[in-house]
C-alpha angles and dihedrals in degrees: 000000000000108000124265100243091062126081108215096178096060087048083049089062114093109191112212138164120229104212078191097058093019081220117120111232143180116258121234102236115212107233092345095160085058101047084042092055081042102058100022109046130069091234096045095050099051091059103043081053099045098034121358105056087052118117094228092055086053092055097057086042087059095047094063099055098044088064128105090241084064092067089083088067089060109076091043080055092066102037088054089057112031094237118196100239091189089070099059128099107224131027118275099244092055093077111111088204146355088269086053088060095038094056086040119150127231133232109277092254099041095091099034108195119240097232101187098125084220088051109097103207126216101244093212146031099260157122103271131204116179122201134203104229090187085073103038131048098197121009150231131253109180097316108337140089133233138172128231081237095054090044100052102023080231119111095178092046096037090058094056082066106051099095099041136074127294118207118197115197108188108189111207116209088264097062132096104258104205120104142223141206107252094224134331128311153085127304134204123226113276129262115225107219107198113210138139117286112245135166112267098198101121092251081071098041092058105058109049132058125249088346095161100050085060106054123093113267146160127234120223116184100210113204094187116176091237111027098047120220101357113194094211117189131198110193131199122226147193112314092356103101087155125081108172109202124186094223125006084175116090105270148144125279147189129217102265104020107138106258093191153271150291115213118215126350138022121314146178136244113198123190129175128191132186136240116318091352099120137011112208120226108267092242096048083045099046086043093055093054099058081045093242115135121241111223103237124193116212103268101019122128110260105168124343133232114275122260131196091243088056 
């Protein structure tokens, strides 16, 4: 039992905003009574810190649902979510388990790429909250605070950033889990970050302190043509030890070129910008502020490049 002086219902409640229906709408959390046990109870918490968030727990985790016993998840999956079949690549019949949908790819035309060089171009299918770092030295996640240094384990490269624009790209279960390049450019080799795995669904978020600075991620140094030195993190979650990417050597890349993938469960896309770099869309920006997600398709416009005009 939960006790009597919380209101689950109302942590349940997930606030976005739909740019497609331009309707603001309450997410359907996958499992939320659990996560919520999990991050807000003594019991819970004890043994999502001494057992759950372990790696090893997430690889046989994994290994279950990359099993052929899995495929019968698949289609409750879909019907859960109402997934739009017509988008996928391959017939649905054709996945040799529930992470081979998960990790599904899409038709060729079903994320068209913004391709407007000034257009800065959400790299995933997720709920987004953007943060002026000018006016804030660390920054909020759903009611908690973290620092650039505790983020990226860097205090000379964290303090090129502090004045600059934080995007925070939160991917539900539902969504499409592959990744793009935001626009042309080179790219250093990553930087793996080792941390815990925790959920990042904001039930969890809000309820423990500096949590994604915990979990596990990978740094990737963007150099773009348009949007300057881009700081772009991929983090781990509860029960997804396993970030794929396509190159994790420096290399050259397009915008749209698919960066890489998160196997099962929800994850998280960071990306940080410096001064002037980058200018949000005014309803992702007056969303954010009222700390209410904006829903971002792969490819669409999310902010522009400055000009001097702005």
């Amino acid at each position: 039992m939960f006790p009597k002086t919380i209101d689950l219902k109302k942590q349940l409640k997930i606030k976005l905003f739909n740019r497609q229906t331009r309707k603001f709408e309450i997410e359907d959390t996958y499992r939320g009574e659990s996560l919520w046990f999990l991050y807000n109870t003594f019991p819970g918490k004890v043994f999502t810190n001494s057992v759950l968030n372990k790696h090893l727990v997430s690889k046989v985790y994994g290994s279950a649902v990359k099993s052929r016993q899995s495929k019968s998840i698949i289609w409750k999956f879909v019907k859960h979510y109402d997934i739009e079949l017509s988008e996928v690549k391959k017939p649905l019949g054709s996945f040799r388990s529930f992470n081979d949908f998960f990790i599904r790819e899409l038709n060729e035309n079903a994320r068209p790429i913004d391709q407007n060089p000034y257009h800065l171009i959400a790299p995933a299918d997720s709920r987004l909250l953007v943060f002026d770092l000018k006016k804030n030295t660390d920054f909020p996640v759903k009611g908690y605070w973290y620092s650039m240094q505790q983020l990226v384990k860097d205090k000379n490269l964290a303090s090129g950033y502090n004045d600059g624009w934080c995007f925070i790209y939160r991917l539900a279960p539902a969504d499409y889990h592959r990744f793009c390049y935001i626009d042309n450019g080179t790219q250093e080799k990553v930087k793996r970050i080792r941390g815990a795995l925790h959920s990042v669904n904001p039930i969890a978020l809000s309820s423990i302190n500096n949590l994604l600075s915990q979990n596990y991620r990978i740094l990737t140094i963007l150099r773009t043509q348009n949007f300057g030195e881009v700081l772009h993190l991929e983090v781990g979650a509860l029960l997804v030890g396993k970030i794929v990417l396509r190159n994790r050597q420096s290399c050259t890349f397009r915008r749209g070129e698919e960066k890489g993938w998160f196997e099962y469960g929800g994850s998280t896309i960071i990306q940080i910008f410096r001064k002037d770099a980058v200018k949000p869309d005014s309803d992702i920006l007056k969303n954010s502020l009222n700390n209410i997600e904006t829903l971002v398709k792969m490819g669409e416009k999310t902010g522009k490049k400055p000009r001097k005009s702005d």
